[in-house]
N, CA, C, O and CB atoms as a CASP TS submission, in Angstrom:
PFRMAT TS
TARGET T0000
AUTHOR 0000-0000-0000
METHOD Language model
MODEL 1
PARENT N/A
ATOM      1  N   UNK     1      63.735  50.240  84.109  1.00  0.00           N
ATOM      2  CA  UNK     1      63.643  49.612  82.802  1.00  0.00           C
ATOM      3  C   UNK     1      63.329  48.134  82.978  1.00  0.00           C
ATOM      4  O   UNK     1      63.812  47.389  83.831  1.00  0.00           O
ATOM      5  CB  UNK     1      64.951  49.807  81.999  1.00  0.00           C
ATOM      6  N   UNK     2      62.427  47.824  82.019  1.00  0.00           N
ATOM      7  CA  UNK     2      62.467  46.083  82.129  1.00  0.00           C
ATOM      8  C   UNK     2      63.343  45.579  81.249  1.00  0.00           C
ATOM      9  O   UNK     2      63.740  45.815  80.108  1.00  0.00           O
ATOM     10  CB  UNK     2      61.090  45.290  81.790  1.00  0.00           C
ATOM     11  N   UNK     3      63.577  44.613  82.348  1.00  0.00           N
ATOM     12  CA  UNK     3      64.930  43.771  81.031  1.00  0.00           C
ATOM     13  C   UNK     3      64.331  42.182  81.255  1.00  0.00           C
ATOM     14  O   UNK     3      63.904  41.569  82.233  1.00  0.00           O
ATOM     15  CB  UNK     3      67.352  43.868  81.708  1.00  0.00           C
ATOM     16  N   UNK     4      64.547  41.836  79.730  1.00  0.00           N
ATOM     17  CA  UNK     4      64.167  39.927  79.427  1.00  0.00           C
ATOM     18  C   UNK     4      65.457  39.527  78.868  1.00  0.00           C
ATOM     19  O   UNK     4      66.371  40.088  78.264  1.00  0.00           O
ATOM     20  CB  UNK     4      62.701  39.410  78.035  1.00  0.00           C
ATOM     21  N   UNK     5      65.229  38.508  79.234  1.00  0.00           N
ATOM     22  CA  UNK     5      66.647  37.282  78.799  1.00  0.00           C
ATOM     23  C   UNK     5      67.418  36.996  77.309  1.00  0.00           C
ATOM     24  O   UNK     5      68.528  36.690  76.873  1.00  0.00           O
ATOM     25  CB  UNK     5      66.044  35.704  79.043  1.00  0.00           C
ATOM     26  N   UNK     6      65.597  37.414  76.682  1.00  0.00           N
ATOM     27  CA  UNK     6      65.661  37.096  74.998  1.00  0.00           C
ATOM     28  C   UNK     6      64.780  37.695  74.629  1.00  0.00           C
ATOM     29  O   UNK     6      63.653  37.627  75.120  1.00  0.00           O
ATOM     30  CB  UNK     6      65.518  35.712  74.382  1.00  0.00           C
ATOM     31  N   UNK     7      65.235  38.675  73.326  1.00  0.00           N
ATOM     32  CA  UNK     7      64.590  39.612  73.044  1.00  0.00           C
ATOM     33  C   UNK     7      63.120  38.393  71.704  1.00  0.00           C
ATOM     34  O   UNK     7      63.281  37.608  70.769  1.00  0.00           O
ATOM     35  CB  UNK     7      65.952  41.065  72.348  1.00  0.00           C
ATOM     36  N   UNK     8      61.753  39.025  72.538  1.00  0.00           N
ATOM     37  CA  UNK     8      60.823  37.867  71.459  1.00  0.00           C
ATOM     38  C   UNK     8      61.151  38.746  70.036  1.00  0.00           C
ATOM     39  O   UNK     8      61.609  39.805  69.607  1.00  0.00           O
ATOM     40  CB  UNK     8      58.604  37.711  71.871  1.00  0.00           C
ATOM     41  N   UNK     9      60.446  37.238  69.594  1.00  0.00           N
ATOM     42  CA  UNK     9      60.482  37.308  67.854  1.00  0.00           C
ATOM     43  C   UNK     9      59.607  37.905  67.482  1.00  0.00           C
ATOM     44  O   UNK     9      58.505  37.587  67.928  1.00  0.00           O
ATOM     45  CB  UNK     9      60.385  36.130  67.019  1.00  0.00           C
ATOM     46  N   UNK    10      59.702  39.184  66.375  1.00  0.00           N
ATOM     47  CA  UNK    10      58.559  39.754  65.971  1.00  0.00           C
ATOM     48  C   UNK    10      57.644  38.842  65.003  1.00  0.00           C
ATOM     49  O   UNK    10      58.211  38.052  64.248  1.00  0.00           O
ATOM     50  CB  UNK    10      58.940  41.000  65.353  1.00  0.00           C
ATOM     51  N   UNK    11      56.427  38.926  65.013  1.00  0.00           N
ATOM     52  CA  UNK    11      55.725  38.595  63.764  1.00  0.00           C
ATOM     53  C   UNK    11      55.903  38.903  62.209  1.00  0.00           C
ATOM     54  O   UNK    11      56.179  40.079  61.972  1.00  0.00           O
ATOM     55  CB  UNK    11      54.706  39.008  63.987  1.00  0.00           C
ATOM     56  N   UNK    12      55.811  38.199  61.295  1.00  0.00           N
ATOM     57  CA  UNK    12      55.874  39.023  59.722  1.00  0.00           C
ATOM     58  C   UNK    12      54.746  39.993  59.844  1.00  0.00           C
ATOM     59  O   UNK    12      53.652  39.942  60.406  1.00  0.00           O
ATOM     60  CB  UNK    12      55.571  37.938  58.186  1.00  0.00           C
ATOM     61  N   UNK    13      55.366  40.887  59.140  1.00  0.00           N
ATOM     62  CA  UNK    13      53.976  42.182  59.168  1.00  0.00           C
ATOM     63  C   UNK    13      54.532  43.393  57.943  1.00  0.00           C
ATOM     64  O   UNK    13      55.545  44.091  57.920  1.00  0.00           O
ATOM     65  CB  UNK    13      53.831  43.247  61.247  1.00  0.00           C
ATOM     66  N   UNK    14      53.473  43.279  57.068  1.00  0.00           N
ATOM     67  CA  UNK    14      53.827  43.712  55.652  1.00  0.00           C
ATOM     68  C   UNK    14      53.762  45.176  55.592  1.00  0.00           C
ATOM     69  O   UNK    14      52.673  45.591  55.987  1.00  0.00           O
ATOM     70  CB  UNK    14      52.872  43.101  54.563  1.00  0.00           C
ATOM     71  N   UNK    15      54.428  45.918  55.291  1.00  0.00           N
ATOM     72  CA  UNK    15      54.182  47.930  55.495  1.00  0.00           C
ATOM     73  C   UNK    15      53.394  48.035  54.770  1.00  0.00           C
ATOM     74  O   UNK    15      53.514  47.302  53.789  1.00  0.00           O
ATOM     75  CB  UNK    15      55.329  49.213  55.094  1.00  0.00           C
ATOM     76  N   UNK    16      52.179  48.956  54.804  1.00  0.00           N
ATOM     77  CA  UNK    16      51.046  49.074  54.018  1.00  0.00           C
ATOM     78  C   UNK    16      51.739  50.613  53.268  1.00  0.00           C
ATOM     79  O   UNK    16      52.697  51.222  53.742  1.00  0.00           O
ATOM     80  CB  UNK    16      49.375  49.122  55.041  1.00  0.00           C
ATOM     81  N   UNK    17      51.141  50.925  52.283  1.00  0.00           N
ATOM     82  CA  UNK    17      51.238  51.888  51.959  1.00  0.00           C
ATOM     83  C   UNK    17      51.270  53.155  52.382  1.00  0.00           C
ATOM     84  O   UNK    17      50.109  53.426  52.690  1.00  0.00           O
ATOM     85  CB  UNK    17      50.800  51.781  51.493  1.00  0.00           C
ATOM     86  N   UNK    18      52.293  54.531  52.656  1.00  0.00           N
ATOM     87  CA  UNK    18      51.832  55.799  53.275  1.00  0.00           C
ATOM     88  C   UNK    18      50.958  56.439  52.826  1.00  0.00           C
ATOM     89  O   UNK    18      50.759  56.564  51.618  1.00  0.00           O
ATOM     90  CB  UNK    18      52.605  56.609  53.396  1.00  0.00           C
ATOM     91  N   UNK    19      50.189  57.028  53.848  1.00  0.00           N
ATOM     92  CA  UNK    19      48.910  57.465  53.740  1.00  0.00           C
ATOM     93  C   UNK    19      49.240  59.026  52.648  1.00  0.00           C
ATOM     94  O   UNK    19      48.265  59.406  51.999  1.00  0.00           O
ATOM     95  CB  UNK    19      48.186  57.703  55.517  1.00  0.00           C
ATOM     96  N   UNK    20      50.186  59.609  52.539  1.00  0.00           N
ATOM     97  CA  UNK    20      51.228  60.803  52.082  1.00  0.00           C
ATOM     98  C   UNK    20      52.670  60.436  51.580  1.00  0.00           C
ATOM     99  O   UNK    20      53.529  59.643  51.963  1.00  0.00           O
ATOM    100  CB  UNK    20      51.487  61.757  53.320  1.00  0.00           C
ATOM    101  N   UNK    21      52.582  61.241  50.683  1.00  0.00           N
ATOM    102  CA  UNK    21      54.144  61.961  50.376  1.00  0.00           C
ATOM    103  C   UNK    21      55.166  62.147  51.463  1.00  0.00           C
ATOM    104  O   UNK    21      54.717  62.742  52.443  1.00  0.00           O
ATOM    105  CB  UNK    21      53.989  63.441  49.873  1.00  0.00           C
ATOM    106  N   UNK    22      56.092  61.884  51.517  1.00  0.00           N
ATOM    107  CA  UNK    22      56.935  62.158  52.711  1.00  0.00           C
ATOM    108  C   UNK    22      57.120  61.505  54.412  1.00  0.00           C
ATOM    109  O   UNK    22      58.013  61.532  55.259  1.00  0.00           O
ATOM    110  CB  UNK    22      56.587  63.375  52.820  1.00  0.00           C
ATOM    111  N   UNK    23      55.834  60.976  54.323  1.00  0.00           N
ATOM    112  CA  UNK    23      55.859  59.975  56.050  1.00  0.00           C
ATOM    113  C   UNK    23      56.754  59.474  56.321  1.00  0.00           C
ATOM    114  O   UNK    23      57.721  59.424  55.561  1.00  0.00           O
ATOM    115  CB  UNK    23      55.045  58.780  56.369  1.00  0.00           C
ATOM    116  N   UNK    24      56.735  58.960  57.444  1.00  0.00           N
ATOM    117  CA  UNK    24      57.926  58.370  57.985  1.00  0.00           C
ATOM    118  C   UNK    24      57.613  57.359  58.477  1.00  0.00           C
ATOM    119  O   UNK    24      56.907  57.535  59.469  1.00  0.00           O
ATOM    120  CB  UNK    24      58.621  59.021  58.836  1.00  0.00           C
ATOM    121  N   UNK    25      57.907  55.874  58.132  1.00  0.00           N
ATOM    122  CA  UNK    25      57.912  54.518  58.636  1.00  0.00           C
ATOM    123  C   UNK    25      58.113  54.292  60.136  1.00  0.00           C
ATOM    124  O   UNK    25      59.326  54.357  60.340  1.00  0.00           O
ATOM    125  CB  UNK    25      58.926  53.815  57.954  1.00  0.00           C
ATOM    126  N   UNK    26      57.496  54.072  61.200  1.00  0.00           N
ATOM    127  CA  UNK    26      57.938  53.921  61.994  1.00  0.00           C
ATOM    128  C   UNK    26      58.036  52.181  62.553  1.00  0.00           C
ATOM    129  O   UNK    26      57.111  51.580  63.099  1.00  0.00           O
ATOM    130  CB  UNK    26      57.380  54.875  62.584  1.00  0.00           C
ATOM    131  N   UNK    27      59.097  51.743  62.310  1.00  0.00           N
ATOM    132  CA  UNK    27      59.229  50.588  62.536  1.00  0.00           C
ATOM    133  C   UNK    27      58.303  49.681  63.397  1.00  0.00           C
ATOM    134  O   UNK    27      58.084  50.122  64.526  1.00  0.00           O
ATOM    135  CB  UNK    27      60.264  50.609  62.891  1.00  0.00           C
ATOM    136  N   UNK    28      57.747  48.552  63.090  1.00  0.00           N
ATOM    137  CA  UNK    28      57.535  47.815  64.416  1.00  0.00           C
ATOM    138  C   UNK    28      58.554  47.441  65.716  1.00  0.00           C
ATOM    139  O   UNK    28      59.671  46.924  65.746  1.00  0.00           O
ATOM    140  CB  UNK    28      57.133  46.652  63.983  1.00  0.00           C
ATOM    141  N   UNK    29      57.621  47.958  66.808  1.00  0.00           N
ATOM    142  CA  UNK    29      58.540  47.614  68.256  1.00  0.00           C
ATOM    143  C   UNK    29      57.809  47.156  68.817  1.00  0.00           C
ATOM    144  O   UNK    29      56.804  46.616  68.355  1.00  0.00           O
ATOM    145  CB  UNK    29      59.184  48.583  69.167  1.00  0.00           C
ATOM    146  N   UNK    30      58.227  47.278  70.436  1.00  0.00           N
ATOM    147  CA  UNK    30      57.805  47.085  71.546  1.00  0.00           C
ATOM    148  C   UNK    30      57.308  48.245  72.632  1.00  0.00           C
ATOM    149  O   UNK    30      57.866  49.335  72.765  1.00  0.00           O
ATOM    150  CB  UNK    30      58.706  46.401  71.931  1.00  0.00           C
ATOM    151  N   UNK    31      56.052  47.754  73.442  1.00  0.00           N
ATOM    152  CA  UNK    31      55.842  48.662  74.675  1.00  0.00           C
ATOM    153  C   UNK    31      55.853  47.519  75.783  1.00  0.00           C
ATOM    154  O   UNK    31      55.840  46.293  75.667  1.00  0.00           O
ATOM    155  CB  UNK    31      54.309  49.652  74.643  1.00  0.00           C
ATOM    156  N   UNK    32      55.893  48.654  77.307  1.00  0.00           N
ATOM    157  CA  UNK    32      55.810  48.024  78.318  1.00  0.00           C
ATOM    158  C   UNK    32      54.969  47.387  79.144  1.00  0.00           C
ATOM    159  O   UNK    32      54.386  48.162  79.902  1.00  0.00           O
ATOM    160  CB  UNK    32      56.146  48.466  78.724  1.00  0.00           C
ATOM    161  N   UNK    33      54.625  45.966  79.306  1.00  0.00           N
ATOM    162  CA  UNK    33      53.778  45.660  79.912  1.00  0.00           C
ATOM    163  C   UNK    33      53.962  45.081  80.848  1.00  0.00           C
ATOM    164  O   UNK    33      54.693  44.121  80.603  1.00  0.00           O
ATOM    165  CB  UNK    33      53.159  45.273  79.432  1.00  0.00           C
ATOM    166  N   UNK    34      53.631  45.151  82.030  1.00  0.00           N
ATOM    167  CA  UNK    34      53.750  44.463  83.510  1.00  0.00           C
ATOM    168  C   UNK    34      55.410  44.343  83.449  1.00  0.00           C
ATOM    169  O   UNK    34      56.125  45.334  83.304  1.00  0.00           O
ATOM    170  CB  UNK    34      52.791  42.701  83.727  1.00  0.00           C
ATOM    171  N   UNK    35      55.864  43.132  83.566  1.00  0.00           N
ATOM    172  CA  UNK    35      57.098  42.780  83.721  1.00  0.00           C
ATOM    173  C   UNK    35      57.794  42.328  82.148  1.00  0.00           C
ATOM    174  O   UNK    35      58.853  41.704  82.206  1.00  0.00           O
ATOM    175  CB  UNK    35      57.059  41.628  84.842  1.00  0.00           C
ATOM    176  N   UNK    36      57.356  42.561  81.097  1.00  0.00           N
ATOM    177  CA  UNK    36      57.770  42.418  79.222  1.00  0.00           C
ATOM    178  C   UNK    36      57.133  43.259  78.800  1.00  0.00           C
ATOM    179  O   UNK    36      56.623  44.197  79.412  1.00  0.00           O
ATOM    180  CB  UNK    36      57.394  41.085  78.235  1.00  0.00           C
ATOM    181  N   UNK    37      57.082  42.934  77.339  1.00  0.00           N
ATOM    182  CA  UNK    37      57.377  43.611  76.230  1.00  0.00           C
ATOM    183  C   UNK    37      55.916  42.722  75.553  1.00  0.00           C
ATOM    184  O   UNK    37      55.784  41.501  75.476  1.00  0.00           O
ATOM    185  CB  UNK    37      59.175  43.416  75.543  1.00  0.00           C
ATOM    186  N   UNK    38      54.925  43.804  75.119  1.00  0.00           N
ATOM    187  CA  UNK    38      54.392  43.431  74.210  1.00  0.00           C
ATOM    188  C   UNK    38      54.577  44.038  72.409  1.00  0.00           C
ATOM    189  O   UNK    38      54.675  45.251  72.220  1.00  0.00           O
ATOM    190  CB  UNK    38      53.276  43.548  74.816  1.00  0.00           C
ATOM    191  N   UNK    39      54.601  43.195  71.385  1.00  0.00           N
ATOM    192  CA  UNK    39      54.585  43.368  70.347  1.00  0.00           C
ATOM    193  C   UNK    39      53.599  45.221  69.900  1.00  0.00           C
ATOM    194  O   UNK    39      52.492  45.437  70.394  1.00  0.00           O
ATOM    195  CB  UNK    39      54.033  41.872  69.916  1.00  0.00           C
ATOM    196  N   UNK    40      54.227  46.177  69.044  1.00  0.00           N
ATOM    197  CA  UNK    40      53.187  47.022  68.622  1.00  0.00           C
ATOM    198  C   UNK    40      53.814  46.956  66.922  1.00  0.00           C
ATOM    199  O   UNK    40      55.003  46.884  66.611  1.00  0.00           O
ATOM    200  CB  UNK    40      53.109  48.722  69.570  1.00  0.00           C
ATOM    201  N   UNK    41      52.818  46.996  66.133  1.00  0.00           N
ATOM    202  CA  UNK    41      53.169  46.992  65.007  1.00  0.00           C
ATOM    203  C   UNK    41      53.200  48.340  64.034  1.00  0.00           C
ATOM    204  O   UNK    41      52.339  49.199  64.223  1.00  0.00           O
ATOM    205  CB  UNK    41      52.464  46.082  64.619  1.00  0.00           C
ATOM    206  N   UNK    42      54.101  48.503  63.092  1.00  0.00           N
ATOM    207  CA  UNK    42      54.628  49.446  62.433  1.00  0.00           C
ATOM    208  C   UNK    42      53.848  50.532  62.440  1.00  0.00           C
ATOM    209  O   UNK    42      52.724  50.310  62.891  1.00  0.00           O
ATOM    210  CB  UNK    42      54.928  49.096  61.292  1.00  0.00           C
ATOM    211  N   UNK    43      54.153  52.144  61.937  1.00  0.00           N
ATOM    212  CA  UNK    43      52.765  52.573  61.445  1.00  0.00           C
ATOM    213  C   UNK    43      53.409  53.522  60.660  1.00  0.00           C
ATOM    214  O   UNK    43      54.601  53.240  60.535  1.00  0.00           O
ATOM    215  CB  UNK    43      51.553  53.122  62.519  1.00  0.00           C
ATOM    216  N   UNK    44      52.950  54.944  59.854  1.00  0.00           N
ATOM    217  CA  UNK    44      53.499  56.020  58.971  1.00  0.00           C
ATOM    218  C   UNK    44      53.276  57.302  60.243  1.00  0.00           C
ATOM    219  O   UNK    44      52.439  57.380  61.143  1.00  0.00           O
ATOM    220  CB  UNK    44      52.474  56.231  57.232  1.00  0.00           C
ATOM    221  N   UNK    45      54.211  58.052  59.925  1.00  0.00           N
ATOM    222  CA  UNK    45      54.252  59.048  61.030  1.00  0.00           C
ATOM    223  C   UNK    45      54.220  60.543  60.033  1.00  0.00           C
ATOM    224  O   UNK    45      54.420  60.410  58.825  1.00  0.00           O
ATOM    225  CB  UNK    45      55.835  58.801  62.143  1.00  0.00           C
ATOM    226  N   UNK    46      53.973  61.887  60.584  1.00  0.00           N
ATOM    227  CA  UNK    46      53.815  62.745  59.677  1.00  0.00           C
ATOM    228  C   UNK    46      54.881  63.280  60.279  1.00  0.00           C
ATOM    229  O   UNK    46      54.873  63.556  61.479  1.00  0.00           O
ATOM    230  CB  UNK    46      52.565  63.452  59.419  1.00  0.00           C
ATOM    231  N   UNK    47      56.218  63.537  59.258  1.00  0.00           N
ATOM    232  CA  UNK    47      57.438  64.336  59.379  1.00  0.00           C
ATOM    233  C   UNK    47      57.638  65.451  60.302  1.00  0.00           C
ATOM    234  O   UNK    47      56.673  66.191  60.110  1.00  0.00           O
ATOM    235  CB  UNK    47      57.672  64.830  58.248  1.00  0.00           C
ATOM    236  N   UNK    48      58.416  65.977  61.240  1.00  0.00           N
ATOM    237  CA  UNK    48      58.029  66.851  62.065  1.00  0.00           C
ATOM    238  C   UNK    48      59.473  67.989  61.356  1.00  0.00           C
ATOM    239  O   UNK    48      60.655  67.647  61.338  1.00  0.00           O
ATOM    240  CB  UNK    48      57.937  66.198  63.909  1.00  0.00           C
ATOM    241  N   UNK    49      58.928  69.326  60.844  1.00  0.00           N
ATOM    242  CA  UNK    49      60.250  70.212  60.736  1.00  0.00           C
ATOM    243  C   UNK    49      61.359  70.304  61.506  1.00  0.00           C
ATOM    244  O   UNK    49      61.384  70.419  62.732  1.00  0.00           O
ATOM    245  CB  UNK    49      59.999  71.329  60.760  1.00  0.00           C
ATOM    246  N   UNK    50      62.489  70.239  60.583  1.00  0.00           N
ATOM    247  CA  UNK    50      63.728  70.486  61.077  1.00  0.00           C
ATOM    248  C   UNK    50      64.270  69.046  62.148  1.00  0.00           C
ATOM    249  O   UNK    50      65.410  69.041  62.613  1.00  0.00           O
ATOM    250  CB  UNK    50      63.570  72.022  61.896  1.00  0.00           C
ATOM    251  N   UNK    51      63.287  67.908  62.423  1.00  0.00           N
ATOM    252  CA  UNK    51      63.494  66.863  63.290  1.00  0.00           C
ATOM    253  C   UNK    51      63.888  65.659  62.217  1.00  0.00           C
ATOM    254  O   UNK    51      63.776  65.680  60.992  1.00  0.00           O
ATOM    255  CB  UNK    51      62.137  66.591  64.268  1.00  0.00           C
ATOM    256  N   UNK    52      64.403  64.568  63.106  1.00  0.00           N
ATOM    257  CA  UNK    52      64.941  63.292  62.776  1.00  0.00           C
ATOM    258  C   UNK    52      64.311  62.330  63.506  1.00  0.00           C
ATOM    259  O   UNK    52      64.457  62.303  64.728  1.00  0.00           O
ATOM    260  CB  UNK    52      66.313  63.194  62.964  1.00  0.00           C
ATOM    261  N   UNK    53      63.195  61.026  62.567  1.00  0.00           N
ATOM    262  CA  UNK    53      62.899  60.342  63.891  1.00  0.00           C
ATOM    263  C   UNK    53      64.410  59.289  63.759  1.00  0.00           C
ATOM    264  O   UNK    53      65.106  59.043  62.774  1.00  0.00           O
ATOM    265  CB  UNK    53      61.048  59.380  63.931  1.00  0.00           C
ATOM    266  N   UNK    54      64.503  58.931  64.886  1.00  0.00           N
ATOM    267  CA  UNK    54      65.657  57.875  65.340  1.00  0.00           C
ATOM    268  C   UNK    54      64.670  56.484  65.429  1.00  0.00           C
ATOM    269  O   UNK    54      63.555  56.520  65.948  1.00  0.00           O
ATOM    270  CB  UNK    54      66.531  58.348  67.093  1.00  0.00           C
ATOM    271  N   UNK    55      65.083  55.633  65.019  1.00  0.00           N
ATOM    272  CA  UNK    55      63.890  54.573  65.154  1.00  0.00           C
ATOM    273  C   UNK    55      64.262  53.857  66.379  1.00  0.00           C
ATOM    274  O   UNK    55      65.328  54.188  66.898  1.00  0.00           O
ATOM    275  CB  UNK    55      63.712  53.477  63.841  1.00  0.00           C
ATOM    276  N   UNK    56      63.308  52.591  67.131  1.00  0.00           N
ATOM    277  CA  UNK    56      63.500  51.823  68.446  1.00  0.00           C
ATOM    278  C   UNK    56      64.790  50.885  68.024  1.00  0.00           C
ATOM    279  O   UNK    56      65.456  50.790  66.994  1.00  0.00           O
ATOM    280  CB  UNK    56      62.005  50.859  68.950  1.00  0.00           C
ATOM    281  N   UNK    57      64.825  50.221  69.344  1.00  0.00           N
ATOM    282  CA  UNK    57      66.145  49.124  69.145  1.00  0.00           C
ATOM    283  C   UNK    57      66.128  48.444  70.200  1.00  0.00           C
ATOM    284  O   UNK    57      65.217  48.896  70.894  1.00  0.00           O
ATOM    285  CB  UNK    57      67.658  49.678  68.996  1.00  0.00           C
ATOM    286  N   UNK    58      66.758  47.387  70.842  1.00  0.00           N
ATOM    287  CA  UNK    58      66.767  46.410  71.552  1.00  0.00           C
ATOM    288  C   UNK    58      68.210  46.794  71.932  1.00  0.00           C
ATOM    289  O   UNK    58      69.022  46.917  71.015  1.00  0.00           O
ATOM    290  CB  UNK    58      66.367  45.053  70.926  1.00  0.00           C
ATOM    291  N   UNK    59      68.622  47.004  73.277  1.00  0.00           N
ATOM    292  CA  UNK    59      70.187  47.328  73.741  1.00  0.00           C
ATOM    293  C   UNK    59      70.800  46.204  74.550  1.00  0.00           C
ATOM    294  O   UNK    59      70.322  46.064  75.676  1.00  0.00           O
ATOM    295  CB  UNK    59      70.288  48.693  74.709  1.00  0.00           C
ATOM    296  N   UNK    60      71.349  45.734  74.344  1.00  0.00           N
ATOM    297  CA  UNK    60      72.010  44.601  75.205  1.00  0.00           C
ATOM    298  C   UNK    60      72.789  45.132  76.044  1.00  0.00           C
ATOM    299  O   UNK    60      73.691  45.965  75.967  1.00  0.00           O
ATOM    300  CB  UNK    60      72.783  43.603  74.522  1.00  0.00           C
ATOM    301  N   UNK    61      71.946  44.059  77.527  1.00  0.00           N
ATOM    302  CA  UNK    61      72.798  45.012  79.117  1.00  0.00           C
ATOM    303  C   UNK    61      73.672  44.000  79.139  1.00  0.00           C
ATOM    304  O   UNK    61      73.935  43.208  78.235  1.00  0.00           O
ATOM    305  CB  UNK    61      71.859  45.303  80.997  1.00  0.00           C
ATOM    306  N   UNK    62      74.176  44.080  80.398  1.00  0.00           N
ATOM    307  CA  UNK    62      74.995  42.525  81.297  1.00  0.00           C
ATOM    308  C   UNK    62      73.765  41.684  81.745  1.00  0.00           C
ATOM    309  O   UNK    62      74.001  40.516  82.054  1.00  0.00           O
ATOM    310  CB  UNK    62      76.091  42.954  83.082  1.00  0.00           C
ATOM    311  N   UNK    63      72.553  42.104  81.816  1.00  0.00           N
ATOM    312  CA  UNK    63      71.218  41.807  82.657  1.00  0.00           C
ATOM    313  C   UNK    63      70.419  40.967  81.733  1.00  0.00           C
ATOM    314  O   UNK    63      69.934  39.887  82.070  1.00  0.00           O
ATOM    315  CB  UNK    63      70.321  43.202  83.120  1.00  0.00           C
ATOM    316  N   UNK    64      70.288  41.535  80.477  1.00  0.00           N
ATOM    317  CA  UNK    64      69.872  40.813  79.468  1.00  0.00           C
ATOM    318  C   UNK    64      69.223  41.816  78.564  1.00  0.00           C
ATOM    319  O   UNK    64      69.840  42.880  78.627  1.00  0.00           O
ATOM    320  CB  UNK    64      69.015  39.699  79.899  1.00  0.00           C
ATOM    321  N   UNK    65      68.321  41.858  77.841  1.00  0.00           N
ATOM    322  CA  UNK    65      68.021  43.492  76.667  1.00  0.00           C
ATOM    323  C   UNK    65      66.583  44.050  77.270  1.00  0.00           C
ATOM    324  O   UNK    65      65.542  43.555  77.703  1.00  0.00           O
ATOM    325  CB  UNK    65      67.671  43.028  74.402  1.00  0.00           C
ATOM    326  N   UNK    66      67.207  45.555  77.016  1.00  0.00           N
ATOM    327  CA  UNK    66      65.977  46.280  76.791  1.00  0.00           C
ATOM    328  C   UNK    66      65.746  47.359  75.838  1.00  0.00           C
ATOM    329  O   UNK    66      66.627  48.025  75.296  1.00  0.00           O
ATOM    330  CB  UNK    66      65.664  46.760  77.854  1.00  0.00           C
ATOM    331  N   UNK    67      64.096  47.511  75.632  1.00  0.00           N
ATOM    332  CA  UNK    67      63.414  48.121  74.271  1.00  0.00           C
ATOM    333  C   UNK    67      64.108  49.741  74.534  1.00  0.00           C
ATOM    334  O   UNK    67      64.121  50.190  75.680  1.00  0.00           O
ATOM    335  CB  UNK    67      61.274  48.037  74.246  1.00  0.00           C
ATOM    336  N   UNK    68      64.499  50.304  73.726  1.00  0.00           N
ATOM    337  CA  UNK    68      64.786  51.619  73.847  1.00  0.00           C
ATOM    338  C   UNK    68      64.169  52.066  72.424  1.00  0.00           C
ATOM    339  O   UNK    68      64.539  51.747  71.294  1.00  0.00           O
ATOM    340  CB  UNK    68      66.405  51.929  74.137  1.00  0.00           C
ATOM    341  N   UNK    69      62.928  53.052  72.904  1.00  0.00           N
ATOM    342  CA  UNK    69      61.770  53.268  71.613  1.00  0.00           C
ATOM    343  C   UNK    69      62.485  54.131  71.048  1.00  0.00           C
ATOM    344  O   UNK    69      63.532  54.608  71.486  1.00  0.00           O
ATOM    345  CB  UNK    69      60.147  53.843  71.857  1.00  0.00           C
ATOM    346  N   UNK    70      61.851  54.421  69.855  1.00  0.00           N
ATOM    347  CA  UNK    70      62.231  55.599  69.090  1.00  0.00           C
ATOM    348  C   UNK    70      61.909  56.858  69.390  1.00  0.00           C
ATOM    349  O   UNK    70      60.934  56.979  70.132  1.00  0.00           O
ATOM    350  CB  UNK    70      61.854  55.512  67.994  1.00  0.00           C
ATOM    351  N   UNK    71      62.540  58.008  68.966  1.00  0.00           N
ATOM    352  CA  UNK    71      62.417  59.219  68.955  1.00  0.00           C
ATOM    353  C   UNK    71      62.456  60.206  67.928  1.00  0.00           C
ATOM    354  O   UNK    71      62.573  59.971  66.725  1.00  0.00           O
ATOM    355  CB  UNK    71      63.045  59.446  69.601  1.00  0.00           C
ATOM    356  N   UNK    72      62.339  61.445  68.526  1.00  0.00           N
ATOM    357  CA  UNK    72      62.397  62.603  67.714  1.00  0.00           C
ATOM    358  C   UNK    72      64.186  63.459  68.401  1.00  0.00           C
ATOM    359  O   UNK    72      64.590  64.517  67.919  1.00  0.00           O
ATOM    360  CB  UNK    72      60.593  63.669  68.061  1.00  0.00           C
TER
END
């Protein structure tokens, strides 16, 4: 896992409208790049039966934080 000292600041970034009935927001996060975290911004996801998405989060170690994405 990569871990940084301080989790960066996201950008403002406005939710556009779902493309459908029912989507699912998927928050803006982070992916992995080299040794950080680059910015990815929000998007609408199409509901998957009988599933829950869990959205990303930032976990604080003893080391300092890392991105733990979202799921199903």
């Amino acid at each position: 896992a990569v871990v940084v000292k301080e989790r960066p600041v996201a950008p403002v970034y406005v939710r556009p409208a779902p493309p459908r009935p029912n989507y699912i927001w998927v928050e803006p996060g982070y992916v992995r790049v080299g040794s950080g975290y680059a910015y990815r911004q929000g998007y609408w996801i199409a509901p998957r039966p009988n599933k829950v998405y869990r959205q990303g989060y930032w976990r604080n170690t003893r080391r300092g934080y890392v991105w733990v994405p979202g799921r199903w």
